[in-house]
Structures are given as C-alpha cells and as structure tokens.
C-alpha positions in Angstrom: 0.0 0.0 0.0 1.3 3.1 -0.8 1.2 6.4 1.2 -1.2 8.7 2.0 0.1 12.3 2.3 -1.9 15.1 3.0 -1.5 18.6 2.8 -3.2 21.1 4.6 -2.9 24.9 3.4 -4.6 27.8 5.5 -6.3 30.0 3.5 -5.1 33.2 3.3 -3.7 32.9 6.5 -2.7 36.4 7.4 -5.9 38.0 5.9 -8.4 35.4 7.9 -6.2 36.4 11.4 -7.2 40.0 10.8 -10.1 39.2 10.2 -11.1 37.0 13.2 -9.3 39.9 15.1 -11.5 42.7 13.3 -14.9 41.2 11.5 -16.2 44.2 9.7 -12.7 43.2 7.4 -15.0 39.9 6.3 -16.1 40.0 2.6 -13.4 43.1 2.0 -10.0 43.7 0.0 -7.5 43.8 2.5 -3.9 43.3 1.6 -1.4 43.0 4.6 2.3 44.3 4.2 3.6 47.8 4.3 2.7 50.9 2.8 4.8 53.0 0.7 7.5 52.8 -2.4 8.7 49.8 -0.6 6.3 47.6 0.5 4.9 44.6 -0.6 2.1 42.5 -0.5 2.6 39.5 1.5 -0.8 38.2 1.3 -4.5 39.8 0.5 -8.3 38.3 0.6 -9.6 36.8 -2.1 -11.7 39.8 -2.9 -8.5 42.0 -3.3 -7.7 39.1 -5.7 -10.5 39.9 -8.0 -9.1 43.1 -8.7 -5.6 41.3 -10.0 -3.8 42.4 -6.5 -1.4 39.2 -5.6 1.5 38.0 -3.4 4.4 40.0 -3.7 3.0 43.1 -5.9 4.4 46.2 -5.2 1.8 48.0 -2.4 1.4 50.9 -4.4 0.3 49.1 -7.6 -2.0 46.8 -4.9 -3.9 50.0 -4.5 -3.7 51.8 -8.1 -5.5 48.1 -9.6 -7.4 48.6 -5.9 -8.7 51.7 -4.6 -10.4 50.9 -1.3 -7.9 48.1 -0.6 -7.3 48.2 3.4 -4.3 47.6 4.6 -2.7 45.8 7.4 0.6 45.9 8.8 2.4 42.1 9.6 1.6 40.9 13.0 4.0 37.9 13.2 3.5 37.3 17.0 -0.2 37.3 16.5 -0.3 35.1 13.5 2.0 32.5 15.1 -0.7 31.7 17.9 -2.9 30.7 15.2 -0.1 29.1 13.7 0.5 26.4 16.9 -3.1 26.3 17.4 -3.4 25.0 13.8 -0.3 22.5 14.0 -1.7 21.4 17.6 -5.1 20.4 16.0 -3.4 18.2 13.0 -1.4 16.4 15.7 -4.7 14.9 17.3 -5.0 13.6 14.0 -1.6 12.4 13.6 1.5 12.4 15.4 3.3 12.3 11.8 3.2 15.9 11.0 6.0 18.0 9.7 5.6 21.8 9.9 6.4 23.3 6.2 5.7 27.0 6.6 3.3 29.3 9.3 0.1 28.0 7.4 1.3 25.1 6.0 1.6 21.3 6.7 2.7 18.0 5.6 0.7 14.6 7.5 0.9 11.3 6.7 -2.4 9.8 7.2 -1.5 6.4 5.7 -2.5 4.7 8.9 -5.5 7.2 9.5 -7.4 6.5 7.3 -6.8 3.0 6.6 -10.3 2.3 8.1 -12.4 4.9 6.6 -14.7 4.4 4.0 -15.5 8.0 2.6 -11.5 9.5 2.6 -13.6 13.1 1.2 -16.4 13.6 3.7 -13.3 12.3 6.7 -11.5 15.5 5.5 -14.3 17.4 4.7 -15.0 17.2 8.4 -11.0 18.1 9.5 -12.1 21.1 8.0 -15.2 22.0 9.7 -13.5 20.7 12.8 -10.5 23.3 12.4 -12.8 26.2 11.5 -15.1 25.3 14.7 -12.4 25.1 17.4 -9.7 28.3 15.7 -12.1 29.9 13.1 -9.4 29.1 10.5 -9.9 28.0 6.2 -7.8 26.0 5.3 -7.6 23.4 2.0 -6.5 19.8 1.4 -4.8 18.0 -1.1 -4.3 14.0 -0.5 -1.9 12.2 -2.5 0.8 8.8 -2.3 3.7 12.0 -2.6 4.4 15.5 -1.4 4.1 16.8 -4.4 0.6 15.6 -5.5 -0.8 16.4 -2.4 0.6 20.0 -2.3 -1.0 20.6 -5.8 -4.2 18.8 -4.8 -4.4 21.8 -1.8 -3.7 24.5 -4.4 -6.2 23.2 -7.4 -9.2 24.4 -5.0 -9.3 27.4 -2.8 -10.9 28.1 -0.4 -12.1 25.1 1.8 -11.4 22.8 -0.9 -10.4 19.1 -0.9 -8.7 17.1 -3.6 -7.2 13.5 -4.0 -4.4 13.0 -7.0 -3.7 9.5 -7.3 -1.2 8.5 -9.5 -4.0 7.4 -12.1 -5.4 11.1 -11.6 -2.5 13.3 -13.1 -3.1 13.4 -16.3 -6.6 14.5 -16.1 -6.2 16.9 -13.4 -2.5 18.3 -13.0 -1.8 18.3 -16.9 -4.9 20.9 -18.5 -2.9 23.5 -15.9 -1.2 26.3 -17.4 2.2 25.8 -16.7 2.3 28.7 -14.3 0.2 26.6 -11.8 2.9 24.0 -11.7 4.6 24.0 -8.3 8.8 24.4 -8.4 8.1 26.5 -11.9 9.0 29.8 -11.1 7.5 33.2 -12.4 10.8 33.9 -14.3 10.8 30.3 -15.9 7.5 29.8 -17.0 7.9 33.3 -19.7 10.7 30.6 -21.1 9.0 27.6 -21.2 5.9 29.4 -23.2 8.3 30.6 -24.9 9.0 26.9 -26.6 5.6 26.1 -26.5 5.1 25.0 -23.2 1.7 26.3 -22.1 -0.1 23.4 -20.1 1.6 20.9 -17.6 0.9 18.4 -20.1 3.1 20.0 -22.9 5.8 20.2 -19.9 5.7 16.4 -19.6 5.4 15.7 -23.0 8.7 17.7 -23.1 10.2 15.9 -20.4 9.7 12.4 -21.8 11.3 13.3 -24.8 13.9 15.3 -23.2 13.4 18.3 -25.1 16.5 20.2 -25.9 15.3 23.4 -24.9 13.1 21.8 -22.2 16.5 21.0 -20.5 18.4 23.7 -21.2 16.3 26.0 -19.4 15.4 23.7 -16.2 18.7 21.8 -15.9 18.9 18.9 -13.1 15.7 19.9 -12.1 13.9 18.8 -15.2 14.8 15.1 -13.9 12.9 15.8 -10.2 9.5 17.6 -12.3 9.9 14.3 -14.5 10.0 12.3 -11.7 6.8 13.6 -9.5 4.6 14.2 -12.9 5.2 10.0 -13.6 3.6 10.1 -9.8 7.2 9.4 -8.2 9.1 11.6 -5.6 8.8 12.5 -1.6 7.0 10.9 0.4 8.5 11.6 3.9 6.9 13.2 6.8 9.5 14.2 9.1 8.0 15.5 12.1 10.3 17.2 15.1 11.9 14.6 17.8 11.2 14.8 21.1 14.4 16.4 22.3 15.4 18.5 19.4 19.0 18.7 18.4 18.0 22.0 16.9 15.1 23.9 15.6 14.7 25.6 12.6 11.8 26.9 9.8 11.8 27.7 6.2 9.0 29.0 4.5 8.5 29.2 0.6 7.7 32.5 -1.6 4.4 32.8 -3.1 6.8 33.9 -6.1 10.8 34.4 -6.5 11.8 37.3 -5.1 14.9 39.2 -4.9 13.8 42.2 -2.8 15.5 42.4 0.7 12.5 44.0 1.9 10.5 41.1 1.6 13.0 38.8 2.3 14.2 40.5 5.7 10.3 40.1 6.8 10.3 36.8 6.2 13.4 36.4 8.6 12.2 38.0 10.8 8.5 35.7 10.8 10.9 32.9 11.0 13.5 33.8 13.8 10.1 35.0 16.1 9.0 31.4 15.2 12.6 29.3 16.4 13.1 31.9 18.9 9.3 31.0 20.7 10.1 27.0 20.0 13.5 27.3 21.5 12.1 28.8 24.4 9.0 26.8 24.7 11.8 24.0 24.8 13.9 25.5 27.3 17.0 25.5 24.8 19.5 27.7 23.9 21.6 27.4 20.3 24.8 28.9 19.7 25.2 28.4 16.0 22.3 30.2 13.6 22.4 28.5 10.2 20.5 29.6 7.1 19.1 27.8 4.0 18.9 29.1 0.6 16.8 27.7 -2.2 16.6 29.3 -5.5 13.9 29.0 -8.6 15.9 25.6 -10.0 15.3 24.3 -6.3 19.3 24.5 -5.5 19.7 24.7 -1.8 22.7 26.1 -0.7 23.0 26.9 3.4 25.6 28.9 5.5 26.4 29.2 8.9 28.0 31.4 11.9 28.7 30.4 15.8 28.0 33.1 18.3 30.0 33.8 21.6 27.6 32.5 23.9 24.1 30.8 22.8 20.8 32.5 22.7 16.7 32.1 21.9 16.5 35.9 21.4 14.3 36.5 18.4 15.7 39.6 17.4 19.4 39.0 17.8 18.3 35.1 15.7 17.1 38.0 13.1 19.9 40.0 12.6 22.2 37.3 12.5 20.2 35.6 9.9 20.1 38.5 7.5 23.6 39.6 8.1 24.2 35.8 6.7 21.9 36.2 3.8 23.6 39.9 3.1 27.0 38.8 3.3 26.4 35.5 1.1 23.1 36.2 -0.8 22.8 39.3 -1.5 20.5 39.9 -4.8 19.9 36.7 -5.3 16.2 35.7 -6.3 15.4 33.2 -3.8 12.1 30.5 -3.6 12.6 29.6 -0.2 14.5 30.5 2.9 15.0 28.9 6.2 16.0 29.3 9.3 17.6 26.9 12.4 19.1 27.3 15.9 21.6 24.7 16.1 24.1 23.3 19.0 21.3 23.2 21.5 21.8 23.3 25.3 19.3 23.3 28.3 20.4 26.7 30.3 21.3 24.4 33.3 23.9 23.2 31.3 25.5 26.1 31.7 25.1 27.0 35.1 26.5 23.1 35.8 29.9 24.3 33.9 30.0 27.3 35.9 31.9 27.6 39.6 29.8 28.9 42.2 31.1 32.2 42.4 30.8 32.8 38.4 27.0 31.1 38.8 26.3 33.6 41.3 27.3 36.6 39.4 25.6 35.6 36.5 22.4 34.9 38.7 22.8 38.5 39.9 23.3 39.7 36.9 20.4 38.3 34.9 18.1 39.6 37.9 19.2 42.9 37.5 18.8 43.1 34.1 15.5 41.9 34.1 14.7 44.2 36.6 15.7 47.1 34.2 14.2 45.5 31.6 10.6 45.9 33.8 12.0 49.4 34.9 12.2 50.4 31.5 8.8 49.4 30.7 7.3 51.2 33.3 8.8 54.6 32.0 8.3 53.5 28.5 11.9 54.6 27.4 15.1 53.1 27.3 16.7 55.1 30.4 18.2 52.8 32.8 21.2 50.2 32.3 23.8 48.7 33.7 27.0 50.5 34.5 28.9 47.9 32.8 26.6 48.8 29.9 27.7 52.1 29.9 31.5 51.7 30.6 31.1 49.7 27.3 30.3 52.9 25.5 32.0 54.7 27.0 35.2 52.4 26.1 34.3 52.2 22.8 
C-alpha cells in the first residue's frame, strides 16, 4: 500500500487572522504588508484578488489596480498563535506531522485513514472541525507524494479538498497552465511558453522526450518535475523529535523574489518562530544556520557560531540577515530557512560554571530583568547597567 500524504494549506492565513481579530474586514479587500514605495504585499483576501492584486506586488500598484484596498501591517506574533493552534489540531490527528511553513503542513495519514470508508467527507469534516475550534480555512490535497498532495491543496481554494492519485494526473494536473505548476517559477514559466510549453501536459510531453530546450532551461531539475509528474518523488513526513538537536523553519515564496524587503520580513517571521520553540523548549543554540533555495530548487546553506548561545528572536534575526547579506545578497530566492543549532538546556551552563561565576551571572540576569521591567514602566530606554555604559564609554 502506498502512502497517503496530505497537505493542509490555511487560507489566506494572514488576511483570515485580521479578520477573526477585526470582523467588519469579512467579505473586504485587505492586503497585509507595508505601505509605501517599498512595501509589498505579502498576502491579500480573495476579494482583493478579484481586482488582480497578488502576493508579492508592489503596495502601491496593490492600491492603483485597488482603490479601497485596506491595509494591514504584519503581526507575526499574533499570526504564530494561530499558527500552533493550527499545528496542535493536525497532531490529534496524527503524530506524523511536519511543519512546512506558518500556514502550512505536511501529515501522513496512511494509517488514519486505513479504516475509513469515505476518505472526502473524513477530510471534509478536519475542516469543519479546524474552522469550529480556531475559526481558520484552510484546504486539502491528498496524495501517495508530497508533491501531489501540495498541488491537490492549491487546485481548489478556499475550503477545498482534492485527491491526486497517480492514475489522476493526467486528467487533473496536466490541462494547468504551466504557471500553476509547483517548483516552476514566475521567471521560468515566460521561457517555457516561450518553446511552447503552455499546459503541464506540454511540460511532460517535453520531459519524456527530453526536449533540448526543455533541458536547457530547467537543468537537473527537469529530472525531479519528471520524476513527481510520472507520480514518483517524496513521500516523507518528518516531524520534530522529542528532544530536538535543533530547531529551525523555512517557508516558501508565493513567487521568487529578490527584494531584501521582503525577504528580511520573512526572517524575521521565522527567527520569532525558532526563537518561541526554542524557548518553549527551554533551549539555547549557539550556532544560527540559514538555508537558501533558489527557482531551480538549489539549496545552498551557511552558517555562523556566536560567543555565547541564545533564543533571542531579534538577535536570531539579525544574525540571519547579516548571513543572507554577506552570502546572498541579490539573489532571487524560492525559499528561505532558518535553524538554531548546538542546543543546550540553560542548566547546562550554570553546571559548567563555579559557584562564584554562577552567582554573578544569577545577579546579573536579575538585575537586568529588573531594568528591563523598569524600562517598561517609563516606557523609554533610560536605565542600564554601569557595565553597559562603561562599554560605551570604552568604545
């Protein structure tokens, strides 16, 4: 028996947060990003869609194709409670869950649903179950590989389910224009029409032949499209071990994208996201590593060890893009990621310490925190440490 992967894709994630935050924004265009020369949108409704807005759009054309589009800024911290309450609600399901983005999973139900009769109306009611207990949309694509089943949760949106067996590709995946192909990127597919490639099904034809031009323009990766349209690839769910090693995130473009902007926020979404798992976990990393993949799915990663480990969010962050500036910089990316490796428990540390230096450091730590409340209080950045200062000072 082969596999039965499932994919499970909120629905405009960002938007339906807002919205279960604010209802009057139900049934409205609503992008969410940033305004000005700058920003981007990272998501918007489906009725902004009508209008032609879409991910990654410049905000300002988002609003000259959309007048009375309402914009949100990003709200990463609030978004990622929906996030876990999402992931916690596929793991009743399934302890075989592998987290592939904020709104996005991988399951393997193979076992799940090896008694049930109607597999559609089962899933049909994960979904009525997920919007009843977190008010979230989401769809579902079920297939024997990760790719079939992430292109049976894109083919209908919103709330829709669909199954792609391997008997089912050719009358489902292959009437799609080419640009609904998943790993074809918004640069490639102007190429591949180019040579006449307008459906999925001209792409395979292509690859079966091994087209000249085909190759030329998709390299090595023609082989892996080959191998998940004959109904072949991925099929393992790998879901996070009990004591985690380390912990890291990557999330996927809704298009390539080159623009620091947007790549900085998605950084920043994912250091928030290891930064709260790290601390959930009571660990501390000292390396921060970084994963690159580009539109030809090459994955290329680099890495830096700090002085002394951390769980900040914010010092994850800059760490992270100071890699991707350094290393990266201009490069049009499909996916990025994000890990906190070397883990240790805090007590670790306090064990290697002697008792005079675990002292200090205990006295320390309160009196920062201490400031830290202080500050808070007064709602400016007055008070710190002398040793804070003399560092300043010195420098």
């Amino acid at each position: 028996m082969r596999k039965v992967i499932v994919h499970i894709d909120l629905n405009a994630f960002f938007v339906r947060c807002e919205e279960i935050k604010n209802p009057s924004l139900v049934g409205k265009a609503v992008a969410i990003g940033h305004e000005g020369r700058c920003g981007i949108v990272s998501t918007c409704s489906y009725e902004a869609r009508k209008y032609g807005v879409n991910s990654g759009m410049p905000m300002y054309k988002a609003k000259q194709l959309c007048p009375n589009l309402i914009i949100k800024p990003v709200d990463f911290a609030y978004y990622h409670t929906f996030s876990e309450l999402f992931v916690k609600h596929i793991k009743k399901i399934t302890p075989k869950v592998e987290v592939a983005s904020i709104d996005e999973v991988y399951a393997d139900f193979t076992d799940v649903i090896r008694e049930v009769k109607d597999v559609e109306k089962y899933l049909k009611t994960i979904q009525e179950d997920l919007f009843k207990q977190t008010k979230l949309k989401c769809s579902i694509g079920v297939g024997p590989t990760k790719f079939l089943a992430k292109m049976g949760s894109d083919y209908k949106k919103p709330m829709g389910v669909t199954i792609i067996r391997k008997r089912d590709i050719s009358a489902i995946l292959f009437p799609l224009s080419i640009d609904k192909m998943f790993g074809v990127g918004k640069k490639t597919c102007p190429r591949l029409e180019n040579i006449g490639v307008k459906t999925i099904g001209d792409l395979y034809e292509k690859l079966m032949n091994e087209d000249f031009d085909t190759m030329n323009i998709l390299g090595k990766f023609a082989y892996v499209l080959k191998d998940w349209l004959s109904g072949n690839g991925d099929d393992l769910v790998v879901s996070s071990p009990d004591d985690p090693k380390s912990i890291g995130n990557s999330s996927t473009f809704p298009h390539d994208t080159s623009s620091i902007d947007e790549i900085s926020i998605m950084f920043k979404n994912l250091a928030y996201e290891v930064s709260n798992r790290a601390k959930k976990e009571n660990k501390l990393g000292s390396t921060i590593q970084i994963v690159v993949k580009d539109p030809l799915f090459t994955t290329r990663n680099k890495s830096i060890t700090l002085k002394e480990p951390t769980n900040d969010s914010q010092l994850i962050f800059q760490t992270a893009i100071k890699l991707f500036e350094k290393n990266f910089a201009n490069k049009t990316v499909r996916l990025v990621g994000l890990t906190l490796q070397n883990l240790i428990d805090p007590r670790e540390i306090a064990v290697q310490m002697t008792f005079f230096d675990y002292e200090k450091y205990e006295e320390e730590s309160k009196t920062k925190l201490l400031i830290n409340e202080l500050n808070r209080k007064l709602k400016k950045p007055l008070l710190k440490r002398a040793s804070e200062v003399e560092k300043n000072v010195n420098k």
